[in-house]
N, C-alpha and C positions, 0 to 999 in steps of 0.2 A: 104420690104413693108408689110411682113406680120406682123411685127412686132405693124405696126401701126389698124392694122384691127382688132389684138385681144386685144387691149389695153383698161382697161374698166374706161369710164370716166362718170361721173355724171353728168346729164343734170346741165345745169344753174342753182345756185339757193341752188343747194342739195350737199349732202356732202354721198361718198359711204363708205365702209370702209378702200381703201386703201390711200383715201384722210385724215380720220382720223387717220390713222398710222404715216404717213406725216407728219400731226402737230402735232403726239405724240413726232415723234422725233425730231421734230424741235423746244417743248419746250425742252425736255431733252439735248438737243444741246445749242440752245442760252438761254433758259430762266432762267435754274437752276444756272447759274454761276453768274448771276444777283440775283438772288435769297438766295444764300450763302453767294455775300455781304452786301446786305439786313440783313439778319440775324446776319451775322456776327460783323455790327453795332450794331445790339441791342444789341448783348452779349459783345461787347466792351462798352457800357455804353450809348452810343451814343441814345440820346431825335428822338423819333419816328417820330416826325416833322421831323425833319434833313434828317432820312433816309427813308422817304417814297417817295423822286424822282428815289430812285430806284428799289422801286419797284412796280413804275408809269411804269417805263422803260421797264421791263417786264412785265408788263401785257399789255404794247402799242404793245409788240412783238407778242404775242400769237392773239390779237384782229387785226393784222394789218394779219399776216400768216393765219388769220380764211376767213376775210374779202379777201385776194388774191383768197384763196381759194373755195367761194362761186362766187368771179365774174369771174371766168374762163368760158372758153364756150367750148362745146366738140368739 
């Protein structure tokens, strides 16, 4: 139980820094592998129209992990 009493959480709304750690590694987890096929279209030739649903994709990710992130409540 102590566990939970020293745990430090940001009022509603706010973001502290272990919450930005969180979605550091949770773009570095899901976002960049979206992001390298993203790229990796373009260096295949492949028209920016084409590949920019994927990197709609991740940027929905990081906005949707930001968004969880602020409507949490301590």
């Amino acid at each position: 139980m102590e566990l939970l009493s020293t745990a430090k959480v940001a009022p509603q709304g706010k973001l502290n820094i272990d919450d930005l750690k969180k979605i550091g590694l949770n773009i570095l987890i899901f976002t960049s592998p979206a992001l390298a096929v993203f790229f990796g279209q373009l260096a295949a030739g492949v028209n920016w129209k084409v590949a920019l649903p994927v990197a709609l994709l991740a940027l929905w990710g990081i906005l949707a992990d930001l968004f969880k992130k602020l409507k949490q409540t301590p």
